[in-house]
PLY file of the C-alpha trace (Angstrom):
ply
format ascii 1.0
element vertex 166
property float x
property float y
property float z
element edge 165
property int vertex1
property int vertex2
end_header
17.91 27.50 -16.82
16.86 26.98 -13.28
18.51 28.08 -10.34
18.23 24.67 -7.95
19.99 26.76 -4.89
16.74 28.44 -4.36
14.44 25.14 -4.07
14.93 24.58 -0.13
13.70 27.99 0.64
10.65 27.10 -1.74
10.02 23.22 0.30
9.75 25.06 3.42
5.70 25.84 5.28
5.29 29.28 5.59
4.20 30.81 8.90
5.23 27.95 10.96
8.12 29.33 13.82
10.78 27.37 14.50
10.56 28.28 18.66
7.99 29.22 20.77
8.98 32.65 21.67
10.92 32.81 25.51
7.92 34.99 26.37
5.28 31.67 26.65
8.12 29.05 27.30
6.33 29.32 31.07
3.00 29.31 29.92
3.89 25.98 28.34
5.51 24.54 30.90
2.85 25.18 33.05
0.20 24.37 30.36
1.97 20.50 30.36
2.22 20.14 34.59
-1.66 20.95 34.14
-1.76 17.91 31.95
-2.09 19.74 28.44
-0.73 17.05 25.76
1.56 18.92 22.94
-0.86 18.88 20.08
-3.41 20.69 22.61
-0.49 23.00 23.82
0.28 23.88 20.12
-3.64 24.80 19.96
-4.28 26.97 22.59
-1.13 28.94 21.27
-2.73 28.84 17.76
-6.40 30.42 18.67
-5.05 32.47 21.79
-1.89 33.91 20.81
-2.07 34.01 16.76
1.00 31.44 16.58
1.26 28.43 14.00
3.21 25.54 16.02
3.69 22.50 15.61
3.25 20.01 18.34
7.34 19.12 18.44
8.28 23.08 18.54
6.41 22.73 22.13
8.26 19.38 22.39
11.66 20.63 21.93
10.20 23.72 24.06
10.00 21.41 26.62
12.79 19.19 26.71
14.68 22.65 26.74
13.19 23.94 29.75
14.24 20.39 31.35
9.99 19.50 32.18
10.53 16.19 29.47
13.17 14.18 29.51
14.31 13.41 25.51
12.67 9.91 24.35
10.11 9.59 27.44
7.16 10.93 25.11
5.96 12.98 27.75
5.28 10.04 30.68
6.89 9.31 33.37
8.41 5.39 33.48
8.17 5.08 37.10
6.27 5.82 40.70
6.69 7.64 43.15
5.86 6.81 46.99
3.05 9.24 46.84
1.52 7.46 43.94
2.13 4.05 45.01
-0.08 5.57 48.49
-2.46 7.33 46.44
-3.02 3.81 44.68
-3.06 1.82 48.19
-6.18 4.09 49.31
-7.77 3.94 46.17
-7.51 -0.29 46.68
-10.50 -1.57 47.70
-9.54 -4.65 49.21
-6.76 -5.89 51.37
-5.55 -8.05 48.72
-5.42 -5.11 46.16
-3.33 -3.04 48.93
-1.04 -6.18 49.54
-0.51 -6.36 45.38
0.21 -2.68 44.90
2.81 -2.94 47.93
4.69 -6.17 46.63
4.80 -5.08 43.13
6.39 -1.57 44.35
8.80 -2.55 46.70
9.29 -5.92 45.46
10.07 -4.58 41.62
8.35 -7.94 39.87
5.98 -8.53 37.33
2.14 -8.91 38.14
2.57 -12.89 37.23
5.57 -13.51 39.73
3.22 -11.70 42.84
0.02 -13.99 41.96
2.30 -17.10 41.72
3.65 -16.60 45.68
2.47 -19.06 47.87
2.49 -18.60 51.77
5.44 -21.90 51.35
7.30 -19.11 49.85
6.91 -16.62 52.49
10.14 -17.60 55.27
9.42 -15.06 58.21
12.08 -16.07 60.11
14.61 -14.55 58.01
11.85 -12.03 56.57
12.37 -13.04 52.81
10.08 -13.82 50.27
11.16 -16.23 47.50
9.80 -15.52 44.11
9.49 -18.20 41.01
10.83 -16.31 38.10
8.12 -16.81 35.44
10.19 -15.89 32.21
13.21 -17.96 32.48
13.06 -18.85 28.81
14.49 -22.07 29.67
14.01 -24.94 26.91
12.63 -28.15 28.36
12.45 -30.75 26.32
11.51 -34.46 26.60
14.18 -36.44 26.48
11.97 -39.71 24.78
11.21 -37.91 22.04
12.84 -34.81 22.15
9.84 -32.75 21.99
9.55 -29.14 23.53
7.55 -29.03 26.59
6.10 -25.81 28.18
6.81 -25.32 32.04
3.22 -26.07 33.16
3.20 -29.88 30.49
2.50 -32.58 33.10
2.55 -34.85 30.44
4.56 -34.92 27.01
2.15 -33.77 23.59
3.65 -36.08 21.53
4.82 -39.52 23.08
2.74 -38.77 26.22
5.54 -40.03 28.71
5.40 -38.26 31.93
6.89 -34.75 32.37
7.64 -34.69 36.55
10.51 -37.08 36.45
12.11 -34.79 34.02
12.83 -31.69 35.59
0 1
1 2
2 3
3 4
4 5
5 6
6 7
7 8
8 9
9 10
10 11
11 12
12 13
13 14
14 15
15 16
16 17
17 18
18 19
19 20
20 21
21 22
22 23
23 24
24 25
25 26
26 27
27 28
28 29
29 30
30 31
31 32
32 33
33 34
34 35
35 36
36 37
37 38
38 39
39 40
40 41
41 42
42 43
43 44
44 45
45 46
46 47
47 48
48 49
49 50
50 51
51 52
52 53
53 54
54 55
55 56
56 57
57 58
58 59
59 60
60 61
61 62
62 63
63 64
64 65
65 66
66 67
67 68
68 69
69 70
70 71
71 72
72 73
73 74
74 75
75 76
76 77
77 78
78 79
79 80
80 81
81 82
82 83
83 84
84 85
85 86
86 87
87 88
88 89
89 90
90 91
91 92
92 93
93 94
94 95
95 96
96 97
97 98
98 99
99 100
100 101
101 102
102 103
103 104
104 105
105 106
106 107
107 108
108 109
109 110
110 111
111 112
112 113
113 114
114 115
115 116
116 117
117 118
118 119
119 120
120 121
121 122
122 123
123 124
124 125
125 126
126 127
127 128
128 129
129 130
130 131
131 132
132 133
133 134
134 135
135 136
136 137
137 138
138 139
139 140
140 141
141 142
142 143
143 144
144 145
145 146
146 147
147 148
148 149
149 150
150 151
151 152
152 153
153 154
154 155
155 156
156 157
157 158
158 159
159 160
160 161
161 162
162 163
163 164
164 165
């Protein structure tokens, strides 16, 4: 008869630690500000230090040590004012540095800043009025009951005219 109690001790990789020892948590901290990605952390411990990690042991190393937040894979989700500057000089025209600017401080999608016209610009009251691009909004014609995409001028299937619609 088989003893089955002793199987999950049998399924488990030897050699592999389950923690980077406290000693290198730094060195992988400072490893990852240097731009190191985990699988290339895990191998510079492996040839220069003799250890066996895997790339989520320097993972969970980090999201200990508070450098990666848990579920941001390691990249940040948004910019800071030096980066948005750093961006602005690295422009090369004024309508690159204008772009970089409104999508910043505006918080809109690339689509929404090409689609402002100077109509839209009121600087008077120093406001900029922006045509939402993803409404989902369902036009349809109401001759045949077709759908119509925001841009139709004229309607696919009976070929009535879309402007007096909407």
């Amino acid at each position: 008869m088989v003893d089955v109690r002793c199987w999950p001790g049998r399924l488990k990789k030897p050699g592999r630690p389950r923690a980077i020892p406290a000693k290198l948590e730094y060195l992988v901290a400072e490893l990852y500000h240097r731009g190191y990605g985990y699988r290339a952390i895990a191998g510079i411990l492996r040839q220069d230090y003799g250890l066996n990690p895997h790339y989520s042991s320097v993972r969970k190393t980090l999201i200990r040590l508070g450098e990666v937040r848990r579920g941001s894979h390691g990249m940040k989700t948004y910019l800071e004012p030096g980066d948005v500057e750093l961006m602005e000089k690295c422009a090369g025209s004024a309508r690159d540095k204008l772009l970089i600017r409104l999508l910043f401080h505006l918080g809109c999608r690339v689509s929404e800043v090409l689609a402002i016209k100077i109509s839209d610009v009121d600087f008077e009251r120093t406001t900029i009025t922006i045509l939402h691009l993803k409404t989902r909004s369902m036009l349809s014609c109401p001759h045949c009951k077709a759908r119509l995409a925001r841009r139709h001028r004229f309607c696919p299937a009976c070929g009535a005219e879309t402007s007096s619609f909407y």
